[in-house]
C-alpha positions as CSV (number, residue, x, y, z in Angstrom):
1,X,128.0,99.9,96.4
2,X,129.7,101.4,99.3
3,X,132.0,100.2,101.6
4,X,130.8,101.4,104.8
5,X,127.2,101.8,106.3
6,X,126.4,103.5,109.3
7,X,123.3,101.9,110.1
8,X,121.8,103.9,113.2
9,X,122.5,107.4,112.8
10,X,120.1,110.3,114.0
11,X,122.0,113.5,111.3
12,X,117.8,114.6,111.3
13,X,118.1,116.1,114.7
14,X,118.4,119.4,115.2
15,X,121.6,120.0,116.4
16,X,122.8,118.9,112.4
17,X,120.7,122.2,111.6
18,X,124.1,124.3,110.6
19,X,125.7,121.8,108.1
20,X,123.4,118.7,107.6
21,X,124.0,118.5,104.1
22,X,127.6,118.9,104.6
23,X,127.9,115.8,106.9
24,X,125.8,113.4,104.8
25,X,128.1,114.0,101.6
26,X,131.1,114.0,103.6
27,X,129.7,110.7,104.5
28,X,128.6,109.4,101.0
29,X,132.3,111.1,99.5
30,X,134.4,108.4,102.3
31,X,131.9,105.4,100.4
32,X,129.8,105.5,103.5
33,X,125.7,104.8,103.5
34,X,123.3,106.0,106.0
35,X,120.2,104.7,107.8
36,X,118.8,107.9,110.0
37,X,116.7,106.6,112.9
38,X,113.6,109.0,113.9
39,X,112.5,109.1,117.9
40,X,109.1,109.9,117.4
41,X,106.5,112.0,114.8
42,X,108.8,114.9,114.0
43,X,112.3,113.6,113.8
44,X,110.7,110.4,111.8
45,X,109.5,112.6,108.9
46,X,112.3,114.5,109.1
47,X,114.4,111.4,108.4
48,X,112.2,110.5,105.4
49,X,112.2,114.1,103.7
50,X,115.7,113.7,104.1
51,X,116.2,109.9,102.4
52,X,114.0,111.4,99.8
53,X,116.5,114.1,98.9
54,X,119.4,111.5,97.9
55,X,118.6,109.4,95.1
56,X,120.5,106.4,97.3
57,X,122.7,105.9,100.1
58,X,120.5,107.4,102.3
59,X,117.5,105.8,104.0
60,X,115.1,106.2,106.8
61,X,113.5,104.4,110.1
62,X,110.6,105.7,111.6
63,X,108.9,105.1,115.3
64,X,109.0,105.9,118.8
65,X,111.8,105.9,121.3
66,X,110.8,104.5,124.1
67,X,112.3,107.4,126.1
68,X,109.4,109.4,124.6
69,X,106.8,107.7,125.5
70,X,106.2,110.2,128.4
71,X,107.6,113.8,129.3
72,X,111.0,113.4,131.2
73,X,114.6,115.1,131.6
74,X,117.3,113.0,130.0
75,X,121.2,113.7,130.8
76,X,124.2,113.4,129.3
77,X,125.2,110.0,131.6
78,X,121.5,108.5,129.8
79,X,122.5,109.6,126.4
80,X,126.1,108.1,126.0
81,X,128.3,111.3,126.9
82,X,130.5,112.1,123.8
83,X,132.9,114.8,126.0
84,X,132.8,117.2,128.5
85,X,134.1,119.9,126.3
86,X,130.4,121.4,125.4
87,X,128.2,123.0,127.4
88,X,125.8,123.9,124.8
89,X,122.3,122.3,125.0
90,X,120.1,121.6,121.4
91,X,117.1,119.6,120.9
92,X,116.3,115.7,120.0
93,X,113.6,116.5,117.7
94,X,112.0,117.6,121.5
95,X,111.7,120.7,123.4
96,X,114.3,123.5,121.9
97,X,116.8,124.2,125.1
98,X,119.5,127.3,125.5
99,X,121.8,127.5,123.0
100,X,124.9,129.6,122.8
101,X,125.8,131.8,119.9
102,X,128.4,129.8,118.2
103,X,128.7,128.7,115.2
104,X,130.3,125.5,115.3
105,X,129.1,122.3,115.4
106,X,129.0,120.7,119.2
107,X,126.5,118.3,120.3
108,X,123.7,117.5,123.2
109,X,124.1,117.5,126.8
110,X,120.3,116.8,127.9
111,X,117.1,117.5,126.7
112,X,113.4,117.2,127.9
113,X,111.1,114.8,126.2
114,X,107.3,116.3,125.7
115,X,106.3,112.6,126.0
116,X,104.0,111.3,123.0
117,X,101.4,108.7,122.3
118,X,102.2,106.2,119.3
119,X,100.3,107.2,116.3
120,X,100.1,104.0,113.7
121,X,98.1,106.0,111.5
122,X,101.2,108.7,111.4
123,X,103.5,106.0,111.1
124,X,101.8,103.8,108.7
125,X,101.5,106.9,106.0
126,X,105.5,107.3,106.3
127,X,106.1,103.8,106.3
128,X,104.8,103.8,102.6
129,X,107.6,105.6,101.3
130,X,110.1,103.4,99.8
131,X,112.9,105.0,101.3
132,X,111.5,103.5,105.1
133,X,113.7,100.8,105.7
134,X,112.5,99.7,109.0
135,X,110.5,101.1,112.3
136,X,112.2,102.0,115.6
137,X,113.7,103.0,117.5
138,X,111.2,101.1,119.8
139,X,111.7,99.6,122.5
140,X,112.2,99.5,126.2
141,X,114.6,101.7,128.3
142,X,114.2,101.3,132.1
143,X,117.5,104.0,133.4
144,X,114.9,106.0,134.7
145,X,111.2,104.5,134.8
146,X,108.3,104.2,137.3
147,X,105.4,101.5,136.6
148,X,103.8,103.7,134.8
149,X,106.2,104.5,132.3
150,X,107.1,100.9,132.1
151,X,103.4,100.0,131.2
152,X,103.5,103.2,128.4
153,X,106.3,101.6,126.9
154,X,105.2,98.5,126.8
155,X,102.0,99.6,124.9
156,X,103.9,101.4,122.4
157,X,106.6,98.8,121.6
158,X,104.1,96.5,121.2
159,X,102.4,98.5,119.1
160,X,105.1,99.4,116.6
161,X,105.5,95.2,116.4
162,X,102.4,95.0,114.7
163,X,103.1,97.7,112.7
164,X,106.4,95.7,111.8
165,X,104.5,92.7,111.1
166,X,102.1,94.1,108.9
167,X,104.5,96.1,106.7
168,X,106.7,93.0,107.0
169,X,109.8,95.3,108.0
170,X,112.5,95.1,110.1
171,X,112.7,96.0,113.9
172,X,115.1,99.0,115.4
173,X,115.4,98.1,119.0
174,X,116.7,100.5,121.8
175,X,117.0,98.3,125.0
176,X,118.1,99.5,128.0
177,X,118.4,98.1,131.5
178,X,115.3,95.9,130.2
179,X,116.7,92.7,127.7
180,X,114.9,90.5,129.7
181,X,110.9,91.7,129.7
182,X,111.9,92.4,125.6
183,X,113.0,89.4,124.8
184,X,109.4,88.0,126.2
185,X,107.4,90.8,124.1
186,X,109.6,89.9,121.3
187,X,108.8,86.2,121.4
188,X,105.1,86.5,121.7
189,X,104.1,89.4,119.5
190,X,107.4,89.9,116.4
191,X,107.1,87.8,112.9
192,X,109.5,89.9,112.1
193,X,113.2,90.1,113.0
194,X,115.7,93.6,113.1
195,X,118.7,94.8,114.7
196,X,119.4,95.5,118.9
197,X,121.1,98.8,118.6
198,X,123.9,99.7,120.8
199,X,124.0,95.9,122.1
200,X,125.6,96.3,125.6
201,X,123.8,92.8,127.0
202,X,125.9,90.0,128.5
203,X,126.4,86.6,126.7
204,X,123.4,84.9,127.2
205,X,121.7,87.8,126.6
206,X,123.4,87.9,123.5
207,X,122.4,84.2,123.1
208,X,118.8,85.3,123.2
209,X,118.7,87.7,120.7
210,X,120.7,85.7,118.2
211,X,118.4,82.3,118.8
212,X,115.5,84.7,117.6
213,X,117.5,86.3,114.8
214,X,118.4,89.7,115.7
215,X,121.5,91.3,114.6
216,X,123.4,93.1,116.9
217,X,125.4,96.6,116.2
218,X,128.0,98.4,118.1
219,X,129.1,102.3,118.3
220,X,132.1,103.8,118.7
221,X,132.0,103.3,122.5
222,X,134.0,99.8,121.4
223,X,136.7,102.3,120.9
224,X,137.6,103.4,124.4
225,X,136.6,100.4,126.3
226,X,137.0,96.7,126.2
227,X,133.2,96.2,127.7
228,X,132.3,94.4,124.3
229,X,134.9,92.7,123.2
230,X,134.0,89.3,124.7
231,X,130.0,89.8,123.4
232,X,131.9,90.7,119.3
233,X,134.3,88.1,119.1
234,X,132.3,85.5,119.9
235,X,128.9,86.4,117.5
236,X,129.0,85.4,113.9
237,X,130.4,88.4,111.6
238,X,127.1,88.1,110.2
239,X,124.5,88.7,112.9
240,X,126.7,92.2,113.6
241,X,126.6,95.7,112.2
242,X,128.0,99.3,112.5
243,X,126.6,102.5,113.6
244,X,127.8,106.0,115.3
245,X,124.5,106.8,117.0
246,X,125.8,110.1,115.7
247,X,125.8,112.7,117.8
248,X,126.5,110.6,120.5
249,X,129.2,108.5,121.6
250,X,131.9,109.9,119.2
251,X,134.9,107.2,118.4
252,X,138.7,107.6,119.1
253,X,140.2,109.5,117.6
254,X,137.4,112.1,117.3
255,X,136.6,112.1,121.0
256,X,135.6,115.6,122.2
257,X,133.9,116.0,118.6
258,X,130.5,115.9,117.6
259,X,129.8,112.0,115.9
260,X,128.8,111.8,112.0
261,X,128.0,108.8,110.3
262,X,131.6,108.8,108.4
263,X,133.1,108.4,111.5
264,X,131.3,104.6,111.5
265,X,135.1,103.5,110.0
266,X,136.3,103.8,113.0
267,X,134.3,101.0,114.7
268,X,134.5,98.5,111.7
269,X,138.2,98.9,112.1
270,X,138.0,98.3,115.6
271,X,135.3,95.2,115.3
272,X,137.8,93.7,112.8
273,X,140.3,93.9,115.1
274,X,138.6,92.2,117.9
275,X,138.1,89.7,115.7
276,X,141.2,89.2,114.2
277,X,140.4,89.4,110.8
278,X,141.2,92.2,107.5
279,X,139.2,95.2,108.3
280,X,138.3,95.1,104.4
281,X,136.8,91.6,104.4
282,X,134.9,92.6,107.9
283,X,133.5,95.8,106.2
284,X,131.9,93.9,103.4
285,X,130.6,91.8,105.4
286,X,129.1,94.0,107.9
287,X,127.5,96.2,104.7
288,X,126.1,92.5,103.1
289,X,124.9,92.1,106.6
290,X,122.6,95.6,106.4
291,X,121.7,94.9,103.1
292,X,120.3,91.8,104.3
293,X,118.0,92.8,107.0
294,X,116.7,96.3,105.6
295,X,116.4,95.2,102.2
296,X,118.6,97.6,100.5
């Protein structure tokens, strides 16, 4: 077993291209396991052909990000800036953008979304391989939305639900700006429970999630700022997890640097220190945690 699990990682999207392999056994080398999260068709499979070439450690989620539910320009202040030291633009599984000629790994500063339709038949053929440990991300993200973005969402979040239900796995849930019109879709249409990825609601919204049993999982943003610190010292240890979001949102003291998955220490340490409690008895029970709900 390892002693660290990155649980929301995204090491399938493009801009991993140079050294993928590298990063996921520099990962698995520092005892860390790895859950890649696909954002719609392409970066989904690619997550599974990946899984499939570890014999463990690493594992798969597979739907559609809300954000790509329709075409639409996303930013650097949308996607959880990670430094202003790049300027180099790469893909999210999307539309390829300019890229400059070096060689070393740097990370996304925007991309356009072609905007797709969910496909359960697509998704229903990857969710057979055993190395899917849930579907998502889905969700609802409302930074930038008109009413009929919201309504496309809506359809396809509800849709990957009942794909959820019927393969009785977990839920990935991206949430932005919008806790309140997902809790209700939650409570009428999910059997199923899963994980609210990079939680950044208030207590009560908190409250919500954990009355329906959803785990909650923080990034290395709990690093530089003490937005989170009331919401993680006062949820049980075991309704939280760890994730980079990797490329995004890299922790101290890698700020400035592309995010990996190994870097996912970084905010166990700092959730046990909220907390007030041995960072090794918090990272065992943050991995029991993932274990729990993805069934590994």
């Amino acid at each position: 077993m390892p002693k660290y699990i990155d649980i929301h990682s995204h090491v399938n999207f493009q801009t991993f291209d140079a050294d993928r392999d590298v990063v996921i056994k520099r990962a698995l080398d520092n005892d860390t396991w790895v859950i890649n999260v696909g954002t719609q068709m392409d970066t989904s499979r690619a997550a599974v052909e990946m899984a499939n070439q570890y014999p463990e450690g690493v594992y798969a989620i597979v739907g559609l990000h809300p954000i790509h539910t329709g075409a639409s320009y996303h930013d650097e202040k949308e996607l959880g800036t990670i430094g202003k030291e790049s300027t180099r633009l790469v893909d999210v599984g999307d539309v390829a953008l300019p890229r400059t000629k070096s060689a070393s790994p740097t990370f996304t500063t925007g991309f356009t979304s072609r905007g797709e339709s969910f496909d359960k038949n697509y998704y229903r053929e990857l969710l057979k391989n055993k190395k899917v440990v849930g579907i998502g991300e889905c969700g609802l993200d409302y930074y930038h939305c008109t009413p009929e973005s919201i309504s496309k969402q809506k359809e396809a979040f509800i849709q990957q639900i009942e794909l959820a239900n019927e393969f009785n796995k977990p839920l990935m849930l991206h949430i932005r700006s919008a806790y309140k019109d997902a809790l209700e879709i939650l409570k009428v249409h999910a059997r199923v429970k899963g994980n609210v990825h990079f939680f950044a609601g208030t207590w009560q919204e908190t409250k919500a999630f954990l009355d329906l049993g959803f785990t909650l999982s923080f990034t290395g943003v709990i690093t530089f700022t003490h937005d989170y610190d009331e919401v993680i010292r006062n949820t049980p240890l075991d309704m939280i997890m760890s994730e980079t979001d990797s490329p995004y949102v890299t922790p101290v003291p890698y700020r400035g640097k592309r995010n990996e998955p190994s870097y996912v220490q970084e905010v166990v340490k700092k959730i046990a220190e909220i907390k007030n409690l041995p960072e090794n008895e918090v990272a065992k029970i943050l991995l029991s945690n993932a274990k729990r709900v993805f069934t590994l």
